[in-house]
C-alpha positions in Angstrom: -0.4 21.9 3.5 -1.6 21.6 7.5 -0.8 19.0 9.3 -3.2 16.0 9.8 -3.8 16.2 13.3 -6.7 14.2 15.0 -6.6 11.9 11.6 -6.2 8.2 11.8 -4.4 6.2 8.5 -4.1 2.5 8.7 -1.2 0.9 6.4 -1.4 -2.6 5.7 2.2 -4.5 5.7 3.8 -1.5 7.3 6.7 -3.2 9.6 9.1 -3.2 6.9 10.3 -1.8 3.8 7.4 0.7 1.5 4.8 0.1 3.9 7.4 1.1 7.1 8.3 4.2 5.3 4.5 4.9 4.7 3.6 4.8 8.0 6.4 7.0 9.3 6.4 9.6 6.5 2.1 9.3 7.5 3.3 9.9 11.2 4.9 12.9 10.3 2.3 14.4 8.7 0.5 14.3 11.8 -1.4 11.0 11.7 -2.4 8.6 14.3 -1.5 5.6 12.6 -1.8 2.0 12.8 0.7 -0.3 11.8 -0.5 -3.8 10.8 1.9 -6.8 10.4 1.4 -10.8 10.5 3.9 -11.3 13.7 3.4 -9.5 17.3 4.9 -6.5 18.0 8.0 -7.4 19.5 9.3 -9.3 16.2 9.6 -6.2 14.4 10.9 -4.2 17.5 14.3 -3.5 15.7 12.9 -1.8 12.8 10.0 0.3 14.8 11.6 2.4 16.9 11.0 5.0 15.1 7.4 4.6 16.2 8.1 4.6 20.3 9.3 8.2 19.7 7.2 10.8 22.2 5.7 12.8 19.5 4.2 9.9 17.2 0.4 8.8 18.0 1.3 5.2 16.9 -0.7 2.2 17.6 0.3 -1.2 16.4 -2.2 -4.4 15.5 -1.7 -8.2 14.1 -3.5 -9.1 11.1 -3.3 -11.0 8.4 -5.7 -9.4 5.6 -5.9 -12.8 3.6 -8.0 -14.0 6.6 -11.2 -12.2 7.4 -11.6 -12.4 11.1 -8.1 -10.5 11.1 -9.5 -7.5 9.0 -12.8 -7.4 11.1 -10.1 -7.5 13.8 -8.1 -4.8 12.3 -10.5 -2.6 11.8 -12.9 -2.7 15.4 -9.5 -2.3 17.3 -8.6 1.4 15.1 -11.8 1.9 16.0 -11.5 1.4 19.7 -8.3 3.1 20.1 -9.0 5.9 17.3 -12.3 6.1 16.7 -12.3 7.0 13.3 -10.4 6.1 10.0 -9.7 8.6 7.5 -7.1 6.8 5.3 -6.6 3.6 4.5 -3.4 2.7 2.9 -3.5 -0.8 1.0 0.4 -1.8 1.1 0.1 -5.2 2.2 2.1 -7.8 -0.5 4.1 -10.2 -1.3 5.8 -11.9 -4.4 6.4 -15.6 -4.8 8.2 -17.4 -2.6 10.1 -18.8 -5.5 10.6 -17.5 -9.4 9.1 -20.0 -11.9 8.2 -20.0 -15.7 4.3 -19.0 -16.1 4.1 -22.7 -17.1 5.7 -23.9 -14.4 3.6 -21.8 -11.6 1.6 -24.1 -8.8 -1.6 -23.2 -7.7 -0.2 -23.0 -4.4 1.3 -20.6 -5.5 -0.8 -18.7 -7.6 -3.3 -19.1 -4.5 -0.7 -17.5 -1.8 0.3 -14.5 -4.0 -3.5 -13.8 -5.1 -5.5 -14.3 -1.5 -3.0 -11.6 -0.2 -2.2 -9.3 -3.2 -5.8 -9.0 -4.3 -8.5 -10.5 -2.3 -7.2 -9.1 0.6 -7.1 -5.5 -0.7 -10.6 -6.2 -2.2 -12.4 -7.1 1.0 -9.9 -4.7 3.2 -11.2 -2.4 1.4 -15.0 -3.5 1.3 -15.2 -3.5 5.3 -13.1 -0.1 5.8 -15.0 2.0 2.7 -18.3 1.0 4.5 -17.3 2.2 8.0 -15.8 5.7 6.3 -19.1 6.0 4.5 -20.6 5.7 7.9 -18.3 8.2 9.7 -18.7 10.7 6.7 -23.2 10.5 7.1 -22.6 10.9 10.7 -20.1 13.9 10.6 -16.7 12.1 12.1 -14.6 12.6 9.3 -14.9 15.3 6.2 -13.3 12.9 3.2 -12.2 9.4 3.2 -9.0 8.4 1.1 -8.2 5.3 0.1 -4.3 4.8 -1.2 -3.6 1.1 -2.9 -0.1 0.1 -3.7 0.1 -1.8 -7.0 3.5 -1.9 -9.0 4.8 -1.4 -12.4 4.1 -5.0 -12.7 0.4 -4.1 -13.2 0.9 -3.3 -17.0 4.6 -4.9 -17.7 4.8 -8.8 -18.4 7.3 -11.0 -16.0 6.8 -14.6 -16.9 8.8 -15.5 -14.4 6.0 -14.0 -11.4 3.3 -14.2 -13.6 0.7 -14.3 -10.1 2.3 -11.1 -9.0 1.5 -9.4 -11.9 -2.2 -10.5 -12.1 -2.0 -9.6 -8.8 -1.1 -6.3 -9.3 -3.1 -6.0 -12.8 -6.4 -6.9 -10.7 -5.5 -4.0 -7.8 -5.7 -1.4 -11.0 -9.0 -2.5 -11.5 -10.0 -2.5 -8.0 -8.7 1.4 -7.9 -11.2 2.6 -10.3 -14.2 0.1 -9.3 -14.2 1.5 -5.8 -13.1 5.0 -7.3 -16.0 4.8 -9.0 -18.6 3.5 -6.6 -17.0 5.6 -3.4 -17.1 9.1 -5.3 -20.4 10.1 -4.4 -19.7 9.3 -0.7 -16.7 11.9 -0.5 -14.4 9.2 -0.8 -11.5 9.3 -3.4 -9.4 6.2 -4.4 -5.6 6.0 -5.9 -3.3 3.8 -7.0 0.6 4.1 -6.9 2.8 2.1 -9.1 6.4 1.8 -7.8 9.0 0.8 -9.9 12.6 -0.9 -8.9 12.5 0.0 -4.7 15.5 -0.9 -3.1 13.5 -3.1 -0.6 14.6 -6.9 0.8 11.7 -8.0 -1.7 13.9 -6.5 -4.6 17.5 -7.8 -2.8 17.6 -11.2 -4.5 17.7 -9.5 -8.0 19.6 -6.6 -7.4 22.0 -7.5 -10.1 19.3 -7.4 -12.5 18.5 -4.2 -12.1 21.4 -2.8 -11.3 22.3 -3.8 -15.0 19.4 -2.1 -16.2 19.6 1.1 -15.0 23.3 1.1 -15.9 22.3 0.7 -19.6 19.7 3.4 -19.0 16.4 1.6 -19.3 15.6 4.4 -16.8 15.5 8.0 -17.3 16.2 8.6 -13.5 18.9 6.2 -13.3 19.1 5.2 -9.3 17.7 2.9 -7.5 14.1 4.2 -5.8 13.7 4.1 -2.4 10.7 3.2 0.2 10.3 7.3 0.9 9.7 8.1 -2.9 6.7 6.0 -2.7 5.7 7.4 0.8 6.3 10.8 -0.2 3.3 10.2 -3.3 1.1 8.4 -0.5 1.6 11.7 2.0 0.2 13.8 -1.0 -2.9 11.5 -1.3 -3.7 11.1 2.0 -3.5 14.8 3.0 -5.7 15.7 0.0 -3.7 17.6 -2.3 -5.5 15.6 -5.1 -9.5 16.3 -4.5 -10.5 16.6 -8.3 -8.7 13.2 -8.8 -9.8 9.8 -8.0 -9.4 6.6 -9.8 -5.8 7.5 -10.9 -2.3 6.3 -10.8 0.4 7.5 -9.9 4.1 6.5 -11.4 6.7 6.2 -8.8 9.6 4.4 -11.0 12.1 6.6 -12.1 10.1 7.1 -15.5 10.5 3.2 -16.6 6.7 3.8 -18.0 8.3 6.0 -20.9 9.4 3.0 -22.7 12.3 4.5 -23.5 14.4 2.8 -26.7 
């Protein structure tokens, strides 16, 4: 596959963890990317500095894609710096700040985990999907891609983070509504489920899961990393999929099998 040159991917919660490895594996590819996280730059410098290196067209932006100045925000400064957006990765998320029984769950909470999970992919989306519709009439970019990352959570029950998995069950949906309404404008969207990422989101219940895949609950039985789910974004983003939209992809060491 060529290299991406001259294209511009944007990856929402990328100073960290999936969304980190994203980005970089993005860079690789050939990418200009921007990297959007809720802190200036300089509080993530120890983590970044992968980006600072010579070859890498890397731009960096604040934003906070619950709020929607900050996604207006986001996306006029790609446009000043790149000019054009070809892929939008939707990686921003978080999980609740604490564990709690389904009947048990504050609307705080529920409110935290949803404006972020799921109405900020929604209208993320929205404002980026119209300005690639625009670029694509006027002949900046060929194909737009849009890449959201949901989690195995969107189809398996967790009482205990109930909001995160309606958050992620509401980001399948999104997938094939703007799949569906994007096709005719040359734009495909995908979903990506990871499974059990080693990731400091997954690091208070490592135990857990350590447990399960020792008693083979999956058929890969290791921990994934942030790269597996950046190498299935690469392959999106650089179009190896064009007959595909609306689909998801399993990144969980075959945990969807259901295996008994």
């Amino acid at each position: 596959m060529a290299r991406e040159d001259n294209k511009t991917a944007v990856v929402t919660g990328s100073t960290r963890g999936i969304g980190c490895a994203i980005a970089r594996q993005l860079s690789d590819d050939g990418f200009a990317v921007v990297i959007v996280g809720t802190h200036d730059e300089g509080y993530y410098k120890g983590e970044m500095e992968w980006a600072e290196e010579p070859q890498r067209d890397v731009f960096f932006v604040r934003a906070d894609v619950s709020i929607p100045r900050d996604r207006s925000h986001l996306l006029q400064e790609t446009l000043k710096r790149f000019g054009r957006i070809d892929c939008l990765v939707n990686n921003a998320g978080v999980a609740p700040k604490y564990r709690a029984d389904i009947l048990d769950v504050s609307e705080q909470s529920w409110d935290r985990v949803l404006d972020i999970n799921l109405k900020g992919n929604m209208f993320t989306t929205q404002e980026f999907a119209i300005e690639m519709i625009q670029e694509r009439k006027a002949g900046i970019i060929e194909r737009g891609v849009i890449v959201n990352i949901s989690s195995c959570s969107a189809v398996v029950s967790s009482i205990s983070r109930g909001e995160y998995c309606v958050s992620k069950a509401g980001i399948a949906m999104l997938t094939k509504l703007y799949a569906d309404r994007l096709a005719p404008e040359g734009i495909n969207v995908y979903e990506i489920r990871p499974g059990v990422i080693k990731t400091d989101m997954t690091a208070a219940v490592q135990d857990k899961y350590d447990k399960l895949i020792h008693d083979g609950v999956f058929p890969i039985s290791r921990w994934g990393v942030p790269e597996d789910v950046a190498l299935a974004v690469s392959s999106f983003a650089r179009g190896a999929f064009p007959y595909t939209t609306g689909s998801y992809l399993d990144v969980d060491g075959g945990f969807h099998i259901q295996r008994l």
